[in-house]
PATORZA-189675 format. One record per residue: residue in one letter; x, y, z of N, C-alpha, C, CB in turn. Coordinates in steps of 0.001 Angstrom, whole numbers, padded with zeros to 6 digits, always signed. Glycine has a CB too. Example, Ala and Ser with C-alpha at 12.3 -4.5 7.8 and 13.67 -1.06 7.14 Angstrom:
! residues 2
a+013190-005690+007800+012300-004500+007800+013200-003300+007800+011308-004473+009046s+012850-002250+007080+013670-001060+007140+012900+000030+007870+014084-000598+005725
This chain:
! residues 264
x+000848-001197+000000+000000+000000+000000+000881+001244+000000-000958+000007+001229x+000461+002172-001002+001406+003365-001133+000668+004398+000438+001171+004292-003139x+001910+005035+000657+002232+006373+001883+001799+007301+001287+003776+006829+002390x+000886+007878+001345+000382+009121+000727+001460+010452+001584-001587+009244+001084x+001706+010088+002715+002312+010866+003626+003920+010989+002631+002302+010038+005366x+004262+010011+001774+005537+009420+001665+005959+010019-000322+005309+007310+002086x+004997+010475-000832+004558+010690-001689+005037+012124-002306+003412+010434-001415x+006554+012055-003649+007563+012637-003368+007000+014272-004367+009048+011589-003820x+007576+015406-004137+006583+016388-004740+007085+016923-005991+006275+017558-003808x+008104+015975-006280+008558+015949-007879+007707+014137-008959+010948+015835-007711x+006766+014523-008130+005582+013002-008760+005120+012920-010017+004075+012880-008086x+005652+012251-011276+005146+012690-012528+003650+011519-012442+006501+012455-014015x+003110+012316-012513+001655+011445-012541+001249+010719-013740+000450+012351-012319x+001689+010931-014570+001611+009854-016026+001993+008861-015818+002335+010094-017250x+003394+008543-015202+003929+007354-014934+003459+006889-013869+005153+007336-014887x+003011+007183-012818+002335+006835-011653+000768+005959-012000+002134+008311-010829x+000165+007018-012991-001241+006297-013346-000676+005182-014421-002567+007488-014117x+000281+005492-015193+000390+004063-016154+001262+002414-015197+001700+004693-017838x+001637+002622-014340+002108+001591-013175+000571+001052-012533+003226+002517-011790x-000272+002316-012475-001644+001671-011699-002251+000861-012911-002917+002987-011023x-002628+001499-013827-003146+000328-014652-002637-000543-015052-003571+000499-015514x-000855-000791-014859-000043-002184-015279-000770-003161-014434+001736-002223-014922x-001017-002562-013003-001103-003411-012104-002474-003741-011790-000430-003012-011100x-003448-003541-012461-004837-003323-012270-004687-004435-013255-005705-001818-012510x-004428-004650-014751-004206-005694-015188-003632-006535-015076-004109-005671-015737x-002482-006600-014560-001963-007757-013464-002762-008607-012600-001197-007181-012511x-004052-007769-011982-004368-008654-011743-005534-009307-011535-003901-008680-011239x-005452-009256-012937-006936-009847-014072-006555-010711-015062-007754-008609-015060x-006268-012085-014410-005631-012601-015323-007026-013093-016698-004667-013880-014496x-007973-012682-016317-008925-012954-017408-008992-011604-018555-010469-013245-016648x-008168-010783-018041-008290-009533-019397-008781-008462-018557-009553-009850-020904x-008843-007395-018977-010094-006218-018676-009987-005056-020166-009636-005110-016781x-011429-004395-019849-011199-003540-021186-010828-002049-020258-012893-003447-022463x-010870-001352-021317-010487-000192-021322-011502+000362-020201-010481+000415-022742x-012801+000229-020355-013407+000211-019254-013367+000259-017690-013725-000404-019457x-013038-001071-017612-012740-001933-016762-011723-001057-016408-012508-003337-017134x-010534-001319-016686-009759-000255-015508-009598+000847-015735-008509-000459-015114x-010507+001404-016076-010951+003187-016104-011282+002905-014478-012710+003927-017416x-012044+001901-014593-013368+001809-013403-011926+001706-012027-014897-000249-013627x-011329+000461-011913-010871+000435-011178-009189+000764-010835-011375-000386-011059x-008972+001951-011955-008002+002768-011082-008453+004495-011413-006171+002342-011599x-009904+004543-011041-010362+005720-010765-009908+006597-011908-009942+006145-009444x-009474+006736-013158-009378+007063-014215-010631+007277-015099-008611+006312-014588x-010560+008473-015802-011432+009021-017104-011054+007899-018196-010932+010782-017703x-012004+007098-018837-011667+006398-019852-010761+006492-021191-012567+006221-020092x-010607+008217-021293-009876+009304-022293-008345+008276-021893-009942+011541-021670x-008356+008992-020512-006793+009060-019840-006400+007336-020613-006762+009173-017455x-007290+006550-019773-007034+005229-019364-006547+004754-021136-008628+004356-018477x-007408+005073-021876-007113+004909-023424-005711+004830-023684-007657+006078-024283x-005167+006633-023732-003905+006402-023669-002794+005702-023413-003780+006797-023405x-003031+005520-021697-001908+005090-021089-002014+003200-021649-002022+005539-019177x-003423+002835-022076-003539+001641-022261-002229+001468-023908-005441+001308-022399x-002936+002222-024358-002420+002197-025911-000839+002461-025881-003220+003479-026911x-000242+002659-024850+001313+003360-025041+001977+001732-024082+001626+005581-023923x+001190+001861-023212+001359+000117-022507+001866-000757-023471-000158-000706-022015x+001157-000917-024293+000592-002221-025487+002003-001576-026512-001720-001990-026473x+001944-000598-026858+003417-000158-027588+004423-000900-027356+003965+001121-027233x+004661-000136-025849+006080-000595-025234+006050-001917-024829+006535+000205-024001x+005008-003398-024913+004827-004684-025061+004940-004883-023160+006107-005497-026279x+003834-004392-022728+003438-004279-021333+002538-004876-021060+003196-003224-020886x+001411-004663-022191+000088-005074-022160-000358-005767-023446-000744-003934-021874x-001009-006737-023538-001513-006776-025155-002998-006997-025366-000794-008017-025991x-003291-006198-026158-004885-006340-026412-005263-007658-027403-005473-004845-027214x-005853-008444-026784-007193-009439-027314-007660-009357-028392-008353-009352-026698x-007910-009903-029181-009608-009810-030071-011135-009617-029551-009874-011170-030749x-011115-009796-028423-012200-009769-027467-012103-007757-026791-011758-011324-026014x-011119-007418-027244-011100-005948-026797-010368-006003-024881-013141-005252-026951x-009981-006942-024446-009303-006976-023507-008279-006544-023466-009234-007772-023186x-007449-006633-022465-005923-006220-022683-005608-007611-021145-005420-003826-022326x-004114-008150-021304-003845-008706-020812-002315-008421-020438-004317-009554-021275x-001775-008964-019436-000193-008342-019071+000603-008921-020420+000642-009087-017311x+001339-008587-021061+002556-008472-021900+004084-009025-021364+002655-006981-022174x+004368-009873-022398+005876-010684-022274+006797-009634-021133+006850-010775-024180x+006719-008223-022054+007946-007439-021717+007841-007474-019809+007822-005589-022580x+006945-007701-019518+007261-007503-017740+007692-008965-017477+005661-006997-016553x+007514-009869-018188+008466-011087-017879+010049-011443-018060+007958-011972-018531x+009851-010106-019005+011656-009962-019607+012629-009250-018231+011791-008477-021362x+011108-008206-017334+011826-007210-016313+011633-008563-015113+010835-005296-015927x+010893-009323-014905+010811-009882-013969+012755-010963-013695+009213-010688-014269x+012688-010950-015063+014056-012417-014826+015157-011221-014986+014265-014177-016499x+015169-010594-014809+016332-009076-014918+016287-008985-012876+015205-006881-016186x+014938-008993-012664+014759-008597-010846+015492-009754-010105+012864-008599-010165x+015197-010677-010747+015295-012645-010345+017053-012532-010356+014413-014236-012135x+017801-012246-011603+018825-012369-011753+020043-011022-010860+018696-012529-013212x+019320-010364-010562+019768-009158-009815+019651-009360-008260+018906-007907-010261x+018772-010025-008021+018317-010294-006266+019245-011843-006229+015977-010568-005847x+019620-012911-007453+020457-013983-006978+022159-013542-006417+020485-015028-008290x+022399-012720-007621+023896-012315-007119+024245-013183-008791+024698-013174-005091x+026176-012861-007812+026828-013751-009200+026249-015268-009916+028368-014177-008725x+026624-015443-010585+025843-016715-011381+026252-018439-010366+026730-016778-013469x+027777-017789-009577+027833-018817-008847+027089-018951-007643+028933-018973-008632x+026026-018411-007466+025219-018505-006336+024027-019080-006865+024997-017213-005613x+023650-019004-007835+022949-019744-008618+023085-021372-008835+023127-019134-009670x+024419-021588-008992+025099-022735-008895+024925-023675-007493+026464-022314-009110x+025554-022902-007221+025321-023910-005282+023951-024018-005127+025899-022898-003475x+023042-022713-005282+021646-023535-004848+021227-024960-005581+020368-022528-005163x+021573-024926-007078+021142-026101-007822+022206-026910-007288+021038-026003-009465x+023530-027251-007377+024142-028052-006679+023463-029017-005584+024975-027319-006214x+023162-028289-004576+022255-028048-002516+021566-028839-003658+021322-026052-001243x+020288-028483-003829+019213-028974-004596+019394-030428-004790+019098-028263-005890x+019990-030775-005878+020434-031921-006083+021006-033240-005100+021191-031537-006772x+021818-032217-004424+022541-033365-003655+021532-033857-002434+024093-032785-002995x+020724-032812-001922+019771-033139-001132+018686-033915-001145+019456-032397-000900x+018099-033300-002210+016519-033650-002919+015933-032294-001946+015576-035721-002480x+016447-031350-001449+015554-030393-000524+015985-029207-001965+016256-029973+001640x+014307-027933-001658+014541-026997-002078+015264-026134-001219+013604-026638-002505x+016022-025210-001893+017046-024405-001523+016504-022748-001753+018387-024864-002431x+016563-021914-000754+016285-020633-001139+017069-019677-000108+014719-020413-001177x+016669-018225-000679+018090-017153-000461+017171-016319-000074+019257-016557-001810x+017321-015648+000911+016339-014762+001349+017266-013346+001741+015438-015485+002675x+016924-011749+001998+017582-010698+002493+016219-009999+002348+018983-010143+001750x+017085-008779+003376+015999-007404+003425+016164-006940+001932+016501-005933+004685x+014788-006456+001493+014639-005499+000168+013541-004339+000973+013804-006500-001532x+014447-003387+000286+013259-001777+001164+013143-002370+002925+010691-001701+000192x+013984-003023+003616+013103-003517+004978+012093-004454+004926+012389-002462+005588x+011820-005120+004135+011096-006091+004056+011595-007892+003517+010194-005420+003260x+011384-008776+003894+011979-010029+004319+011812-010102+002715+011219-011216+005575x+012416-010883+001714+012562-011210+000661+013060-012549+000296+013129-010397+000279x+012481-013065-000517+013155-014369-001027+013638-013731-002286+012129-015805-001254x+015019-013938-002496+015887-013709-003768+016514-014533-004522+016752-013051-003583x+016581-015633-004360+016681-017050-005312+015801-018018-004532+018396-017775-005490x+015834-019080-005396+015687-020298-005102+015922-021459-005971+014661-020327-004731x+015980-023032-006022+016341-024045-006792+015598-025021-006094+017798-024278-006963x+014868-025638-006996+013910-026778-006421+014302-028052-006327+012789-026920-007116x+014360-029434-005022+014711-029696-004895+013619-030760-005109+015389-029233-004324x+013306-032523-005614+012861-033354-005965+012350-033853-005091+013410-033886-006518x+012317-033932-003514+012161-034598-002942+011526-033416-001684+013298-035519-002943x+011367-031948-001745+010961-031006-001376+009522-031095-001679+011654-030041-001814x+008575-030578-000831+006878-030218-001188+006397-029182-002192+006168-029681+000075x+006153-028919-003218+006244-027955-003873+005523-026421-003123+005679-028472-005137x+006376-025378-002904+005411-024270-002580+005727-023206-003730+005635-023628-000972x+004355-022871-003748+004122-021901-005063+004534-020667-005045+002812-021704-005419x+004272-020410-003504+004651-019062-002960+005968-018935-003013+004237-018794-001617x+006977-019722-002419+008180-019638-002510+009479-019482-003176+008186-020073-002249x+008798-018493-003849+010035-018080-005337+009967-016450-004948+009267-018504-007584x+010982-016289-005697+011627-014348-005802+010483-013597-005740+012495-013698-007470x+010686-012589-004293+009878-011609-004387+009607-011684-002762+008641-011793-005510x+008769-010578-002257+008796-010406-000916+007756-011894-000371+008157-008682-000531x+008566-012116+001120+008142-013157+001802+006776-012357+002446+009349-013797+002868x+005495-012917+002665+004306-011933+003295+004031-013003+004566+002657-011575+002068x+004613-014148+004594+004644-014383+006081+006041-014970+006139+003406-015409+006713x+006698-014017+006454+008001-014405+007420+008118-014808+008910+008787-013344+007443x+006889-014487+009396+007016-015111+010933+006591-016415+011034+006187-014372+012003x+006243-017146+009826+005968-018420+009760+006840-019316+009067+004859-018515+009305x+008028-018631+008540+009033-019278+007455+010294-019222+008646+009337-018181+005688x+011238-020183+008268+012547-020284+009010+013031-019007+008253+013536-021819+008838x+013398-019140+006784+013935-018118+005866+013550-016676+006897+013063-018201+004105x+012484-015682+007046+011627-014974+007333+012245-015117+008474+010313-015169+007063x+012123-016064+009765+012691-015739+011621+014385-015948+011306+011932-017377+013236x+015163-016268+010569+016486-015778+010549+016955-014658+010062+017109-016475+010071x+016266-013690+009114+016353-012843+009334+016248-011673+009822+016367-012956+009084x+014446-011832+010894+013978-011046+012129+014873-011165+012664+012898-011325+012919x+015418-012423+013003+016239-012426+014270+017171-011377+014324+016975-013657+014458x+018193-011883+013210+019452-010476+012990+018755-008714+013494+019904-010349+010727x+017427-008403+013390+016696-007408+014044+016887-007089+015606+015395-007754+013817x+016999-006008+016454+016181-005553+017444+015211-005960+017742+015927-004658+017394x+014407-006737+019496+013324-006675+019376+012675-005351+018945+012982-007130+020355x+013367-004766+019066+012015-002959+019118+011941-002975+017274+013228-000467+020054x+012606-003162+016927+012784-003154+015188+012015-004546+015235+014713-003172+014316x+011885-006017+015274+011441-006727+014952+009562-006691+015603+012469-007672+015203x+009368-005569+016677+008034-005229+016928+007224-004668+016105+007959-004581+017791x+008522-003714+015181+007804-002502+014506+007074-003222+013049+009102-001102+014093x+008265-004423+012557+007989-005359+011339+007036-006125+012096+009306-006275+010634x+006822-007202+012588+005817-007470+013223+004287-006944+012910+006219-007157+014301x+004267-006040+013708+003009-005037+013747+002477-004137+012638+003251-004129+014718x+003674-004007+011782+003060-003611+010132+003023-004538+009215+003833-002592+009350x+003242-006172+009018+003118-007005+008384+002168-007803+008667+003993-007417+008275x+001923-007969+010179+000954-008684+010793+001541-009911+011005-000264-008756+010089x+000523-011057+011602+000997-012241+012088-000046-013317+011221+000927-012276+013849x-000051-013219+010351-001030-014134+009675-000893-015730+010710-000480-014328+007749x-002420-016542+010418-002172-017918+010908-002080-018616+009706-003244-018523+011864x-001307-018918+009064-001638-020104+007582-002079-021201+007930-000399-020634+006645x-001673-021778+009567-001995-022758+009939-002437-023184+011549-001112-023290+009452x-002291-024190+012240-002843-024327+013816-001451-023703+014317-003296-026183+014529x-000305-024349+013394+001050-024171+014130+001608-022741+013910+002155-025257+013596x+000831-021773+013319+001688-020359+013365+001474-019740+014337+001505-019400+012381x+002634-018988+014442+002628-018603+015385+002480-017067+015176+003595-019133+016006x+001747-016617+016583+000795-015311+016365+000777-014372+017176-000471-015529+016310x+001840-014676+018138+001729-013777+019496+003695-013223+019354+001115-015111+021409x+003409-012049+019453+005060-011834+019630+005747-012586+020795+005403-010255+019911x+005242-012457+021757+005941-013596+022951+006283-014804+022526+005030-014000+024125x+005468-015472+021859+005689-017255+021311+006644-016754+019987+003761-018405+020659x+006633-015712+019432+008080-015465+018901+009023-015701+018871+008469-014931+018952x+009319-014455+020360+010598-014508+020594+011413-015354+021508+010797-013511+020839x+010702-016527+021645+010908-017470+022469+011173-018338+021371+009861-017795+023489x+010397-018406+020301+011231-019242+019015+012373-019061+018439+010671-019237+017952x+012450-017493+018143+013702-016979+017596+015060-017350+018655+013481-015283+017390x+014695-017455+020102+015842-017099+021108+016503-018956+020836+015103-016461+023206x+015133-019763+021120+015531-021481+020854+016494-021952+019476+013930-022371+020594x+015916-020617+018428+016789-021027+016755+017957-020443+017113+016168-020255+015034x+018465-019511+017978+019882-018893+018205+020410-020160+018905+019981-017348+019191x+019660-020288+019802+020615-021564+021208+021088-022990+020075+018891-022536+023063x+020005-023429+019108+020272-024379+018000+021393-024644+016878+019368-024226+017399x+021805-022804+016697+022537-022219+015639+021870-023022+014593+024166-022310+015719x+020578-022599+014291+019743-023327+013025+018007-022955+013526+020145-025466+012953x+017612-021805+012505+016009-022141+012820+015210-022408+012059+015333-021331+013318x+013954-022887+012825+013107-023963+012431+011845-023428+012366+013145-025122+013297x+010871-024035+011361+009602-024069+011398+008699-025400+010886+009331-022972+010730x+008215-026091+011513+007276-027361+011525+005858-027045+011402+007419-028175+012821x+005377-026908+010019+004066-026889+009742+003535-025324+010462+003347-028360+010385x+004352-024895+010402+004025-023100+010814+003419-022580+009016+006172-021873+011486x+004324-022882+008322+003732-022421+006944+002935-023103+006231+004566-022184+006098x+002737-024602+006227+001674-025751+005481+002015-026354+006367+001741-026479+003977x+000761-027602+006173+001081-028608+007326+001665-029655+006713-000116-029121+008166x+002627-030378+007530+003250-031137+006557+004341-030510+006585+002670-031278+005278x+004502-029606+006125+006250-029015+005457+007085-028386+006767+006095-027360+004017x+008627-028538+006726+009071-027889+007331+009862-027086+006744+009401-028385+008083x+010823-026493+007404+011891-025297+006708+012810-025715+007711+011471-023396+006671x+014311-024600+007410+015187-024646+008044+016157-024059+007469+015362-025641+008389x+016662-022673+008361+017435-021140+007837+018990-020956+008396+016478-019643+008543x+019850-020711+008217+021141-020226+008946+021731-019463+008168+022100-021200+009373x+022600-017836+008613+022650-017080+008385+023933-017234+007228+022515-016429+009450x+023977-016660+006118+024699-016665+005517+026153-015599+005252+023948-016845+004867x+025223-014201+005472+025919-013438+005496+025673-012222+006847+025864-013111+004178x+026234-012084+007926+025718-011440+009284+025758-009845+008688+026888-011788+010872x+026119-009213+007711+026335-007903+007314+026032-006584+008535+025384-007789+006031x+026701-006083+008708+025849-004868+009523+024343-004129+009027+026883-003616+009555x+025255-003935+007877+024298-003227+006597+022717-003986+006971+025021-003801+004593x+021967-004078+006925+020486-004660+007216+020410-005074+005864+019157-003586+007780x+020513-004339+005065+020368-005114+003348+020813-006082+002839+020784-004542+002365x+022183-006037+003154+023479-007285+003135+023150-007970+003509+024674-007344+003678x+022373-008570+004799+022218-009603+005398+021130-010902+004761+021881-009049+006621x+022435-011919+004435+021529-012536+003805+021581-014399+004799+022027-012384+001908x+020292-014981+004275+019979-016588+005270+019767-017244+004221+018552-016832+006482x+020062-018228+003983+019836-020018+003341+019491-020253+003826+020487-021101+003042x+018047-020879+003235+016815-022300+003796+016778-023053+003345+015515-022365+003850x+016152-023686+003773+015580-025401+002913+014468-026012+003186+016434-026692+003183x+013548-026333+002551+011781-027277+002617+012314-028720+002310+010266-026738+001043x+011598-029349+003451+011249-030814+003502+010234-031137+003988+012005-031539+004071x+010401-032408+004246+008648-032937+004459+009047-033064+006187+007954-034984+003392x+007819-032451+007443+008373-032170+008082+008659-033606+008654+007905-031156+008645x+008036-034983+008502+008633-036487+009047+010389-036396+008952+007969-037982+007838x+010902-036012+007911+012121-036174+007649+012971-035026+008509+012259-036146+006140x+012232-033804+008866+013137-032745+009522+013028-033451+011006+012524-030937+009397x+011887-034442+011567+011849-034835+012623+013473-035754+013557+010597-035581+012326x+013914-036476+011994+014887-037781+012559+015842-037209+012083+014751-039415+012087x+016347-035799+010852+017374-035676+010375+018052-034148+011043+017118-035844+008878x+017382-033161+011638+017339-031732+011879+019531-032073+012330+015706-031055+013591x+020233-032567+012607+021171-032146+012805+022251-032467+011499+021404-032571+014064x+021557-033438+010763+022607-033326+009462+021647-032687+008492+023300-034930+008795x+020673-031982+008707+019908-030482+007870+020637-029192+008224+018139-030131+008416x+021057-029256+009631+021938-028092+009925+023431-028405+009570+021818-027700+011458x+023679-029057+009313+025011-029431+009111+025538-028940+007729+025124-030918+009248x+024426-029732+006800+024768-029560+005273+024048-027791+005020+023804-031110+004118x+023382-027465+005502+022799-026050+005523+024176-025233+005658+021623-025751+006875x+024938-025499+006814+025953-024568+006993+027275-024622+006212+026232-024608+008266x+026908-025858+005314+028162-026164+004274+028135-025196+002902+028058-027881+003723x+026733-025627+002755+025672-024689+001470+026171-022802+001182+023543-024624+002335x+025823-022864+002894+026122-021304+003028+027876-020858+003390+025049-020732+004424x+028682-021659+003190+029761-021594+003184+030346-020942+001541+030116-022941+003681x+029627-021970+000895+029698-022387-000326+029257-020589-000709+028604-023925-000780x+027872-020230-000949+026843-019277-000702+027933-018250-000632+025777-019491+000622x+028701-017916+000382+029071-016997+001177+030350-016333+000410+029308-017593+002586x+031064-017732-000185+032177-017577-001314+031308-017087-002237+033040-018926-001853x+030507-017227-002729+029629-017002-004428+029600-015671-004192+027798-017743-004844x+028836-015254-003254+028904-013790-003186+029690-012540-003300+028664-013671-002464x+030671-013320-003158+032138-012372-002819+032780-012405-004185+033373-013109-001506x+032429-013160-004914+032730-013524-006298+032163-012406-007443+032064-014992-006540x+033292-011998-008299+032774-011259-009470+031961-011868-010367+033722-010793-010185x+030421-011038-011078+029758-011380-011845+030036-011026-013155+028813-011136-011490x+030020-012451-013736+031025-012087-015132+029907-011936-016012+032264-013387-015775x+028307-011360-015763+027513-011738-016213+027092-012574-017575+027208-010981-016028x+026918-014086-016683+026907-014936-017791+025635-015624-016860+028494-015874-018299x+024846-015272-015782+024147-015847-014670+022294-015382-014868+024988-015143-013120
């Protein structure tokens, strides 16, 4: 949700209203007409025309035979540009598929973006639960993901109150957890572990499991390696999950430091 408070007074409003209707069709995956998101981004149909027709130019949007318009390749071209920019060098790319493989667990890369918990790679692992959610782009329950409480943790409680309380505590499930107290009593148990955990906090069934990759001061820098399994298997294996986790991010930790010869 945009800050109206936050809202800068050099604002070109053309580009502002043509982002609202990218995203108004975004997310319609059945089409809308010109109409249609006149209607719902409060736009004169004149305006909406335009910005539709200059969309569809620059291959943003593409209009139907049916008179719809639907999202356009070109934001899939910007999406694997975001994907390839939030992995790092191409050898970080590598180790996750490596991890992947050798495990059968999915592998993912998480850091702050703008202050907010982010997943920035990932590599799917064969023997992992598939989650749909769990690819590039902001995490919206991190207090239910290991990925998500290893990087609160690196937080202040007073900073991890403030994220908290503007993200909320969603329940996805019986096992999330929803009270800042049962928190930070989780987060304090994943420090004493050096490895944290979540068991059917995010699906039931699945577990996770995070350790810090990079401790950065920087809040941005700071990046955690996870991993999804089925949670039976995190039950009998959790100390050679932390084990090979902290090998991963060894691995991880070199990639980073590594020049991108962009070939990744």
């Amino acid at each position: 949700m945009r800050d109206p408070l936050a809202e800068p007074s050099d604002l070109i409003r053309s580009v502002s209203r043509a982002l609202r209707v990218l995203e108004a069709v975004g997310r319609a995956p059945k089409g809308l007409t010109v109409k249609q998101v006149a209607r719902r981004c409060e736009l004169t149909v004149a305006t909406t025309y335009h910005l539709v027709r200059t969309l569809a130019y620059e291959g943003y949007v593409i209009r139907r035979e049916d008179g719809t318009y639907i999202v356009g390749l070109e934001v899939a071209d910007r999406y694997r540009e975001l994907v390839a920019a939030f992995r790092g060098p191409p050898a970080v790319g590598d180790a996750l598929r490596k991890a992947a493989v050798d495990t059968g667990y999915s592998h993912f890369l998480g850091r702050f973006v703008g202050g907010q918990v982010a997943i920035t790679a990932s590599a799917e692992g064969p023997r992992s639960p598939y989650l749909e959610e769990m690819v590039p782009g902001f995490d919206e329950g991190a207090h239910a993901t290991a990925l998500g409480k290893a990087l609160l943790a690196t937080l202040t409680p007073d900073q991890r109150f403030r994220y908290l309380r503007e993200y909320g505590m969603r329940p996805f499930t019986q096992q999330t957890l929803t009270t800042t107290e049962s928190f930070e009593s989780d987060l304090a148990a994943g420090e004493r572990r050096g490895m944290h955990l979540e068991m059917g906090q995010y699906r039931p069934g699945v577990a996770c499991a995070a350790v810090i990759v990079s401790p950065d001061r920087d809040m941005e820098r700071r990046v955690v390696l996870a991993c999804a399994l089925p949670a039976a298997e995190m039950m009998t294996s959790a100390r050679v999950v932390r084990a090979k986790l902290l090998a991963v991010a060894r691995t991880v930790s070199d990639a980073l430091g590594a020049p991108d010869n962009g070939n990744g």
